[in-house]
C-alpha positions as CSV (number, residue, x, y, z in Angstrom):
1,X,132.2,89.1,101.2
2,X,130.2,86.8,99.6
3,X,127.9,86.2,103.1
4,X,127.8,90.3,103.2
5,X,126.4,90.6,99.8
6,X,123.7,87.9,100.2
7,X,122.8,89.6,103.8
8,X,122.2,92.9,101.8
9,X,119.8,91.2,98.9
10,X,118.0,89.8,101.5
11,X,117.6,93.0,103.4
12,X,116.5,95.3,100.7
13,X,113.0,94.3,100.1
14,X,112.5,94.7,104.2
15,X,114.5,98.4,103.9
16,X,111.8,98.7,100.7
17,X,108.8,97.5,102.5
18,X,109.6,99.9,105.8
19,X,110.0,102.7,103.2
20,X,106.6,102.1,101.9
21,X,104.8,102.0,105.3
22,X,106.5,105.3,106.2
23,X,105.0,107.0,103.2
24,X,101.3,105.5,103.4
25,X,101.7,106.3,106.9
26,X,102.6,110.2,105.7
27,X,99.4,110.0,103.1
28,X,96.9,108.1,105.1
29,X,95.3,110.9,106.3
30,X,94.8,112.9,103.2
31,X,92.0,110.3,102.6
32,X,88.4,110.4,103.5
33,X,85.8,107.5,104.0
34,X,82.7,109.0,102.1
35,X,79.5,107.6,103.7
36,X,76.6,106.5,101.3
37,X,73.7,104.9,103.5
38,X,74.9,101.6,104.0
39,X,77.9,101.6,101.6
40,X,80.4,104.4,101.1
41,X,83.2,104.9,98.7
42,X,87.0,106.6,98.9
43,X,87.6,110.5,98.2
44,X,91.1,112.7,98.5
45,X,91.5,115.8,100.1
46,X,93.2,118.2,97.7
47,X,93.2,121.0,99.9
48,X,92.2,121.8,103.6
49,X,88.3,121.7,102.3
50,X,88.2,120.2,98.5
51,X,87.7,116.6,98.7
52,X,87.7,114.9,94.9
53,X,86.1,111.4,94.3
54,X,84.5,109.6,91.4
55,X,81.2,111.2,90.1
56,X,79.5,107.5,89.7
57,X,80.1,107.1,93.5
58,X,77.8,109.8,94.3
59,X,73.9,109.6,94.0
60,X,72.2,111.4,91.7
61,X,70.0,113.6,94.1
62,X,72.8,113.8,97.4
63,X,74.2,116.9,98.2
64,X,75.4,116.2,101.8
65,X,77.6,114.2,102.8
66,X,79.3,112.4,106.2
67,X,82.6,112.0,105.7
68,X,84.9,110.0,107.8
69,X,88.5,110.8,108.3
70,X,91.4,108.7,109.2
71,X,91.6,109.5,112.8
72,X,87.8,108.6,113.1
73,X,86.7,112.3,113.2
74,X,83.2,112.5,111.4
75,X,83.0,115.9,109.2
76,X,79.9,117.4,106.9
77,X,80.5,118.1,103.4
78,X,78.5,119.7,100.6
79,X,78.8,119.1,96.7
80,X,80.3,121.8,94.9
81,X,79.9,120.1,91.6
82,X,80.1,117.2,89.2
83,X,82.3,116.3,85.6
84,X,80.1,113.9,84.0
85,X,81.8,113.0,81.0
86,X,85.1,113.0,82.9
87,X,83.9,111.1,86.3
88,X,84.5,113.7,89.2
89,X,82.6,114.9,91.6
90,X,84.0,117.7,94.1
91,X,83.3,117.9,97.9
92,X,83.6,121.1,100.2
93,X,84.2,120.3,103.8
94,X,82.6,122.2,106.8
95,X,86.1,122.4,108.7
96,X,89.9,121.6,107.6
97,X,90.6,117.9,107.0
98,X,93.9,116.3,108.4
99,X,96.1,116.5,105.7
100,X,95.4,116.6,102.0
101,X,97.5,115.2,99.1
102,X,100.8,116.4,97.1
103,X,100.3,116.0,93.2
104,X,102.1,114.5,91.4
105,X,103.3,114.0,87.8
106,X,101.5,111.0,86.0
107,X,102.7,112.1,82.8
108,X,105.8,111.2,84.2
109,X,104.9,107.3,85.1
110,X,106.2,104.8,83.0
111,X,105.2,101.0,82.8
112,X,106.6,99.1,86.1
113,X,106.5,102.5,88.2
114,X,105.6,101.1,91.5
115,X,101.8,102.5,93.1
116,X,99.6,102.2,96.0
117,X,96.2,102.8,96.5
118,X,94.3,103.6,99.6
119,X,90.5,102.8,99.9
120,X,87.9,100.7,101.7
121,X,87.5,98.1,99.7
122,X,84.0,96.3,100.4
123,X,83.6,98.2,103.8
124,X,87.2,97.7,105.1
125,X,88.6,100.7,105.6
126,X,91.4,102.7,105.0
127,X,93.0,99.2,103.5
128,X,96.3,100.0,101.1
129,X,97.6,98.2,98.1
130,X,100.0,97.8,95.7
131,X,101.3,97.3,92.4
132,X,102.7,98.7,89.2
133,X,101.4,100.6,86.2
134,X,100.6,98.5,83.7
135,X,100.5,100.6,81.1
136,X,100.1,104.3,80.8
137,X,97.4,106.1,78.7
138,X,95.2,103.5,78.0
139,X,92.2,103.5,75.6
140,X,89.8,101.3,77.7
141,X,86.5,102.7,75.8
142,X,85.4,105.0,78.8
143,X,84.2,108.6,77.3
144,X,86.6,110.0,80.0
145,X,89.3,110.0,77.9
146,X,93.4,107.7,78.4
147,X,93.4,106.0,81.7
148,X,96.4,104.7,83.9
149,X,96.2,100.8,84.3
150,X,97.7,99.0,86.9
151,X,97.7,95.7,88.7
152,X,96.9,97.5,92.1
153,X,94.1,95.4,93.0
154,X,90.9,97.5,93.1
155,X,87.2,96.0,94.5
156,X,84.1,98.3,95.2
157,X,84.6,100.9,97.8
158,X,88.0,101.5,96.0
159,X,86.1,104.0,93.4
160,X,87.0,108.0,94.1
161,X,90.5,106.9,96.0
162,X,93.7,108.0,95.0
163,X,96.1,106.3,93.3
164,X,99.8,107.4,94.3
165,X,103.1,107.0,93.1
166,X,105.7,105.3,95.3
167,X,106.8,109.1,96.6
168,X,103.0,109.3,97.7
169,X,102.5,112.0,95.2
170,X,98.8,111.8,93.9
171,X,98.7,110.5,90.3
172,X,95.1,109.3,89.6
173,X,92.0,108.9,90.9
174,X,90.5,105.3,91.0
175,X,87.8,104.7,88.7
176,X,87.1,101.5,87.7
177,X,88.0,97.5,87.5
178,X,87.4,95.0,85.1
179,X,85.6,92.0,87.3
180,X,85.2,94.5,90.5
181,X,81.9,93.5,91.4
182,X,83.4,89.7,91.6
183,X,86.9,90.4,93.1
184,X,89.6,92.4,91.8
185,X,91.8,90.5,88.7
186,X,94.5,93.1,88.4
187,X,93.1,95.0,85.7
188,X,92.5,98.2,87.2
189,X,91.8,101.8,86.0
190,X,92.5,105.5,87.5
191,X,92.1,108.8,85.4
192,X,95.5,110.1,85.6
193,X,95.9,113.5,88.1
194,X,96.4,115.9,85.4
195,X,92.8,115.0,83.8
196,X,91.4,115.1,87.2
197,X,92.7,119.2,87.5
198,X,91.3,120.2,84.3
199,X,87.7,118.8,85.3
200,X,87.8,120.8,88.7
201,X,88.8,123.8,86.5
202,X,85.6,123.6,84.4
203,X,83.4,122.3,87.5
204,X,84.8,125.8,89.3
């Protein structure tokens, strides 16, 4: 009996693990490689045409955009808009994307939730990983209002990507980390999924 039960601890975090690959499997193609020039940055599709990312990734005067989708399809995109104070910037496809993202409830996260995030983080693509919320509405300082912190680690190329819960329900959009430029230190910041909505509202 004793033999049976240690079998099954030592099972459960590869039942837990296979779980997880099934569902960023599922999501994977929800996200987009946005290319800027010689760098790019992450973006979600929301919809079959509304791709959201962070407004900072996007250059001032660029309204067009190559996109790159998991299946290595290239697709155009236009801006529709930008939420400066809140960090969004909205996309428009010229065809349907893959797959886009289920939303999910980031009100609803508490500390030790387990997350993933999906980006290309300093050119590697489509690269996944994962942690926990850290803490949930944080004040960091940034004029866009509480943030969800976690230890997923986050590096440049992260920014615009989503952050999802361990469902693969959208809960934030990656914005920020504190050391990114040197390496991600597990101190990591996304603007939770429910401030996101309300910016597209008022962007239109």
């Amino acid at each position: 009996m004793r033999f049976l039960i240690a079998l099954l601890i030592g099972l459960w975090p590869i039942a837990a693990c296979s779980g997880l690959a099934d569902v960023v499997e599922r999501v994977t193609p929800s996200v987009v490689v946005i290319r800027l020039g010689a760098g790019m940055c992450t973006g979600v599709a929301l919809d079959k045409r509304r791709i959201v990312t962070a407004k900072h990734c996007i250059p001032g005067d660029q309204k067009d955009f190559e996109l790159t989708l998991s299946d290595g399809t290239g697709i155009a995109a236009k801006l529709i808009g930008v939420h400066e104070k809140i960090d969004i910037a909205v996309l428009r496809t010229t065809a349907p994307v893959l797959s886009w993202a289920q939303v999910g409830d980031a009100r609803a996260m508490r500390a030790g939730d387990p997350l993933f995030a999906i980006g290309h983080p300093l050119g590697y693509r489509f690269t996944v990983t994962s942690g926990i919320v850290s803490f949930v509405d944080r004040d960091d300082g940034d004029p866009s209002g509480l943030h969800i912190q976690t230890d997923t680690s986050i590096n440049p190329g992260n920014s615009g990507g989503p952050l999802f819960d361990s469902g693969g329900r959208l809960i934030g959009i990656v914005v920020s980390g504190v050391g990114m430029r040197g390496g991600s230190i597990g101190l990591n910041f996304a603007i939770p999924i429910h401030t996101v909505l309300l910016a597209i509202e008022e962007i239109g």
